[in-house]
C-alpha positions as CSV (number, residue, x, y, z in Angstrom):
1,X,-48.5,12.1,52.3
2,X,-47.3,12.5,56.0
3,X,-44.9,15.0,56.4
4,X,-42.4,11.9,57.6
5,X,-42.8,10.4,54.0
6,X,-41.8,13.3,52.8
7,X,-38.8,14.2,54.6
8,X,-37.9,10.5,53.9
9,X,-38.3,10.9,50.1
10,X,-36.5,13.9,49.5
11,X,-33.7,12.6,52.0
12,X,-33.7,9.8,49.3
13,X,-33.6,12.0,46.3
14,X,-30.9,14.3,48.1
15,X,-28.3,11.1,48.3
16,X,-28.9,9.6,44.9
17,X,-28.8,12.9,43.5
18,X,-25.2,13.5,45.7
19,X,-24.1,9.7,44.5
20,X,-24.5,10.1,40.9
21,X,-22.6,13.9,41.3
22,X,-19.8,11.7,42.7
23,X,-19.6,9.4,40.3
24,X,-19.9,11.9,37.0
25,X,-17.0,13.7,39.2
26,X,-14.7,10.7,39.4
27,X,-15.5,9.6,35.8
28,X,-14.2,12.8,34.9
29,X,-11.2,12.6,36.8
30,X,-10.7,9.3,35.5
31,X,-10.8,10.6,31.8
32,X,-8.4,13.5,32.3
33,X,-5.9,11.1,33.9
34,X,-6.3,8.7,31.6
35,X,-6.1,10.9,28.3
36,X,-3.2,12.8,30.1
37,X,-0.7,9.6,30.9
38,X,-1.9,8.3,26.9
39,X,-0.7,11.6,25.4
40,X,1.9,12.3,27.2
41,X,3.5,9.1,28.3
42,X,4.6,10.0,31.4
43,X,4.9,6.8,33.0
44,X,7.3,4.8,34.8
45,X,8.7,1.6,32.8
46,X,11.1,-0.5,33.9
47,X,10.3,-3.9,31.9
48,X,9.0,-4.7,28.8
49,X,6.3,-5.8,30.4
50,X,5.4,-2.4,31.6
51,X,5.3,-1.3,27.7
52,X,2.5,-4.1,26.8
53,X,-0.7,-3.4,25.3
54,X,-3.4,-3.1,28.2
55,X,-6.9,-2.0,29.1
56,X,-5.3,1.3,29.9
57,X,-3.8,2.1,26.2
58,X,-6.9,0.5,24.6
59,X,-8.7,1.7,21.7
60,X,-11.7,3.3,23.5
61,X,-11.3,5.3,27.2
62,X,-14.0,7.3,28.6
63,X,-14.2,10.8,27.0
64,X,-12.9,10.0,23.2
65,X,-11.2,7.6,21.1
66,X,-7.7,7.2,21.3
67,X,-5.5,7.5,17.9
68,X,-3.6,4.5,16.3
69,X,-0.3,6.8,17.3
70,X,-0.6,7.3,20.8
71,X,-1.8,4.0,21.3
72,X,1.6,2.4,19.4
73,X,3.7,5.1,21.0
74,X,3.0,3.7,25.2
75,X,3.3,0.1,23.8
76,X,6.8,1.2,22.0
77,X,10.1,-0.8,22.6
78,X,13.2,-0.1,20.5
79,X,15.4,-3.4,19.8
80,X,18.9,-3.6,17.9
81,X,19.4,-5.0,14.9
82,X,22.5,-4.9,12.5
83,X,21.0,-2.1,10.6
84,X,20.3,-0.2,14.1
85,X,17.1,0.4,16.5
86,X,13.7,-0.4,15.3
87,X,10.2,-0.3,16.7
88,X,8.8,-2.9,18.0
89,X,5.3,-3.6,19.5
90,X,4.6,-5.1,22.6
91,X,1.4,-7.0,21.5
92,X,0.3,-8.8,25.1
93,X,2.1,-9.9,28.4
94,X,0.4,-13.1,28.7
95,X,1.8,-15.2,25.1
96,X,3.0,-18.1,26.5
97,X,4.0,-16.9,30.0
98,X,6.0,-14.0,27.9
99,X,5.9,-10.5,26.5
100,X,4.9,-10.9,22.3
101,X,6.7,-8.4,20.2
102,X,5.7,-7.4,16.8
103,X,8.3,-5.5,14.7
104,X,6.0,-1.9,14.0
105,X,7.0,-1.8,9.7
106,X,7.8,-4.7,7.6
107,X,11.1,-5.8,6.7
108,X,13.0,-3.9,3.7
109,X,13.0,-7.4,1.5
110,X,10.1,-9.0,-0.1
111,X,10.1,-12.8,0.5
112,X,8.2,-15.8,-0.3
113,X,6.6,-17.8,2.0
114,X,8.3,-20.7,0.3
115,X,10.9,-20.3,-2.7
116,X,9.7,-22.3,-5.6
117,X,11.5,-21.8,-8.9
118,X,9.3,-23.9,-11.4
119,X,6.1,-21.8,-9.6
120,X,3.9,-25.1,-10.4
121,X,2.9,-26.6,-7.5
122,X,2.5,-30.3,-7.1
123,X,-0.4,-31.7,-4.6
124,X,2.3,-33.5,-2.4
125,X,4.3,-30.2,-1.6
126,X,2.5,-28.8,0.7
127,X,4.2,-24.9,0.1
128,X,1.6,-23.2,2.4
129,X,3.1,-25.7,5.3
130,X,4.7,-23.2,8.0
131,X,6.7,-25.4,9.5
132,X,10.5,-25.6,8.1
133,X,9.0,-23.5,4.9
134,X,11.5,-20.8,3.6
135,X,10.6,-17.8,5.7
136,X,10.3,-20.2,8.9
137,X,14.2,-21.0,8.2
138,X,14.8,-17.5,7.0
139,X,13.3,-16.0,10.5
140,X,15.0,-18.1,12.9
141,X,18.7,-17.8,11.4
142,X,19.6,-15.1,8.9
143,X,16.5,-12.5,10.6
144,X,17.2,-13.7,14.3
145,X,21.0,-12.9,13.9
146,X,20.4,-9.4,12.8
147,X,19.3,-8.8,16.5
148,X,21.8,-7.6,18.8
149,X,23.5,-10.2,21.0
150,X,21.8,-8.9,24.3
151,X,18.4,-9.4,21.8
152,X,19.2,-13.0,20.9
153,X,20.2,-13.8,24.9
154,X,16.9,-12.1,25.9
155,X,14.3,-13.9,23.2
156,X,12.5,-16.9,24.4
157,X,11.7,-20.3,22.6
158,X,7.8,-19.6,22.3
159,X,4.8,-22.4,21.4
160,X,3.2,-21.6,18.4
161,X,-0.1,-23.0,16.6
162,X,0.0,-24.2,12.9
163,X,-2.2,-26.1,10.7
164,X,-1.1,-29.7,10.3
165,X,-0.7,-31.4,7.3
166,X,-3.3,-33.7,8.0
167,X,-5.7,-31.1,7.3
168,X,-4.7,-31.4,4.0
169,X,-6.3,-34.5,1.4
170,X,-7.0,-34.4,-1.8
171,X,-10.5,-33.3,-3.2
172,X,-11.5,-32.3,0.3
173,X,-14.9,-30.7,0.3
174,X,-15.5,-31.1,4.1
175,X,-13.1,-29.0,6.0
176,X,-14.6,-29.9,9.6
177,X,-11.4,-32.2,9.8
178,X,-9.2,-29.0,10.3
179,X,-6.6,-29.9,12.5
180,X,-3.9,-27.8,14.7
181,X,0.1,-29.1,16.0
182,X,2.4,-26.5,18.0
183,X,5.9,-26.7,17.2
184,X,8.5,-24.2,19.2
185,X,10.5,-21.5,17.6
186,X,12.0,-18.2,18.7
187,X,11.0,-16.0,15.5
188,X,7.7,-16.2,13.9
189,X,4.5,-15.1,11.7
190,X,1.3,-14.2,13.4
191,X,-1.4,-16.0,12.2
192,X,-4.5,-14.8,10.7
193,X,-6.7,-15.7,14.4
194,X,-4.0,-13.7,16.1
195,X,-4.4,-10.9,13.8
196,X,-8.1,-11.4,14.6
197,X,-8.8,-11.7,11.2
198,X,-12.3,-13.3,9.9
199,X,-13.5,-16.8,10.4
200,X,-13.3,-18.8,7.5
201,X,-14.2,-22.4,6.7
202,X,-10.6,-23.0,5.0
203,X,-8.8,-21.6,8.1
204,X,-7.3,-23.7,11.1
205,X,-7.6,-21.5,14.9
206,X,-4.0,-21.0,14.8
207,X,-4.0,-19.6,18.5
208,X,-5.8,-16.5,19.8
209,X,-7.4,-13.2,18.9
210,X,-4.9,-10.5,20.6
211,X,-6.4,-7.7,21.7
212,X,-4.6,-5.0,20.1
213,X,-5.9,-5.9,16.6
214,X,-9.3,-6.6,18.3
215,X,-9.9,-3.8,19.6
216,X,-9.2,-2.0,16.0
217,X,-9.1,-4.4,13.5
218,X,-7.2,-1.7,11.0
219,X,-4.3,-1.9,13.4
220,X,-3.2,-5.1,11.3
221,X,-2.1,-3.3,8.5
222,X,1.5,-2.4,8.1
223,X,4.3,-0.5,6.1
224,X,7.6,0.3,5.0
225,X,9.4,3.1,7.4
226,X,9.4,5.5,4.5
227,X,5.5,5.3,4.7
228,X,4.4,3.2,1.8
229,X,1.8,0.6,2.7
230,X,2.4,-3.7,1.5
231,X,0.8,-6.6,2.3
232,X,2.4,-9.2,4.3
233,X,2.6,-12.5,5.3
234,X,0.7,-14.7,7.6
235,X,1.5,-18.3,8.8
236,X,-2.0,-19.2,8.5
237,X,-2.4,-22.0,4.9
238,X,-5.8,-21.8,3.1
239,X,-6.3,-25.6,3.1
240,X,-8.6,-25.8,-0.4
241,X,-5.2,-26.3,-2.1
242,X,-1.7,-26.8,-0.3
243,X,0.1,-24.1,-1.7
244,X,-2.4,-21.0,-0.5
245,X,-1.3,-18.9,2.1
246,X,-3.0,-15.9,4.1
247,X,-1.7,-12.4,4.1
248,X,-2.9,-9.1,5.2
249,X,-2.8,-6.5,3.1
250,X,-4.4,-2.5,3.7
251,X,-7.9,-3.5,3.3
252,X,-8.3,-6.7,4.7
253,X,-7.4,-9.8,4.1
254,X,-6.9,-12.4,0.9
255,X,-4.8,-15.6,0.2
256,X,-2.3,-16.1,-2.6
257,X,0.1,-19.1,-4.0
258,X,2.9,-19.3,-1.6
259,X,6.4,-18.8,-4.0
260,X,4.6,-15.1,-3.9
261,X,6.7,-12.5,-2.7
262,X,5.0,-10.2,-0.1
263,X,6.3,-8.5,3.3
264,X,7.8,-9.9,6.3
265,X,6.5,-9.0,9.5
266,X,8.4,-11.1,12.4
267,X,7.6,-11.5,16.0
268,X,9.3,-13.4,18.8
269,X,8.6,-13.3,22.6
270,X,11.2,-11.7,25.5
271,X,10.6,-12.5,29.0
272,X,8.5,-10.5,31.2
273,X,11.8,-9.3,33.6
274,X,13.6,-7.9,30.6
275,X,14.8,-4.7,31.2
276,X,14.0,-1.8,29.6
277,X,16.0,1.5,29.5
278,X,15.0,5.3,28.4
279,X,17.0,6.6,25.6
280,X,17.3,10.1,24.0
281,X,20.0,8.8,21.1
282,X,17.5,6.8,19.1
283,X,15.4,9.7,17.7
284,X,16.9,13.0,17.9
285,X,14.6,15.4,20.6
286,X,12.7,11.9,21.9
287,X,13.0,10.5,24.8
288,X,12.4,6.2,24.3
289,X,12.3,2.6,25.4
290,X,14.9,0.4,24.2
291,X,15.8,-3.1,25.6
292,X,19.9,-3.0,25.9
């Protein structure tokens, strides 16, 4: 080999040895500033946009895993209801147009998904049907007035996917014919595909996957403030019988008859431009996020 070649060769070896130094650098860099602003939440919010889950409070960064906790605590927002401030999570930026929040622990009161008294279901009554069942009413007026009066002003009529009924005939063994409607409300279940639960055969694609629970499928699972662990509702119907409704529970998934009483979990949407305001009254020694 000339003594040009080799000049040329090691003048080759010298700069992709000085890129990938660069780059290990940077990636470095990128990790502490990344696993600094996650811990420490030192960022600059001004919307309740600003607080949505994002690539940058993800499950996985460079250099480790990030906790359930710190991840929950930069996508944060404290809202008023009659019983005072609660956690909220801001799921996505991009549901509809609008910012999706998903109330951190369940409600106090178990509910069913629809009240029957007799607890036989007939064929015809179609108790797993979300639309205008008893926790649909119960979520957008007795739930939807707990919120404070800047709340209500500030929530948005959102698009949301349900099964239709025609999905639903009798001695169906064949449940390609799965069909989906939207109807618009303000207050709402997730449903099982939003909660990226798994595909199953009895299921309608009721929107989505969000990314939050895709990322970490045991973010779905949710509790009381005090710390005790309940299943909860879905709007998402099993359609092998019409009274079979999805919840979530600490393990997974399963489905049970819909007069059941189980946790409530609602979300509604707020506009992107919605203000958002620090607060040190909320939780005595922290510093929050809490939509006036």
């Amino acid at each position: 080999m000339s003594e040009t070649m080799a000049l040329m060769k090691n003048k080759k070896l010298f700069i992709l040895s000085a890129i990938i130094i660069v780059v290990f650098l940077l990636l470095g860099w990128l990790c502490l500033v990344l696993s600094s602003g996650i811990a420490t939440d030192t960022g600059r919010y001004n919307t309740v946009a600003d607080r949505a889950y994002s690539w940058r409070t993800g499950g996985w960064i460079p250099g480790g895993l990030i906790s359930k906790d710190q991840v929950d605590d930069k996508c944060t927002v404290y809202i008023q209801e009659s019983g005072g401030f609660e956690p909220y999570l801001a799921l996505t930026a991009y549901y509809g147009g609008n910012v999706l929040l998903l109330r951190k622990y369940l409600l106090p009161e178990l509910m069913p998904f629809n009240e029957n008294e007799s607890h036989l279901w007939n064929w015809e009554q179609f108790g797993a049907y979300y639309e205008d069942s008893t926790i649909d009413k119960y979520l957008n007026t007795a739930f939807i007035n707990t919120l404070s009066q800047a709340v209500r002003d500030a929530v948005v009529d959102s698009d949301i996917i349900i099964t239709d009924k025609s999905s639903w005939y009798f001695g169906r063994w064949d449940y390609s014919g799965i069909k989906t409607r939207t109807i618009l409300r303000k207050a709402f279940l997730l449903s099982l595909k939003e909660l990226s639960g798994p595909a199953l055969s009895t299921v309608a694609p009721e929107g989505k996957p969000l990314k939050y629970f895709k990322d970490d499928y045991r973010r779905r699972a949710a509790d009381f403030p005090y710390g005790e662990k309940c299943s909860y509702w879905t709007r998402t119907p099993e359609i092998w019988d019409t009274y079979i409704v999805i919840f979530i529970n600490n393990y997974g998934v399963g489905s049970e008859t819909a007069d059941i009483h189980k946790g409530i979990r609602p979300a509604f949407c707020l506009k992107k431009t919605t203000t958002i305001t620090q607060r040190t009254d909320i939780i005595s020694g922290q510093t929050v996020y809490a939509v006036e």
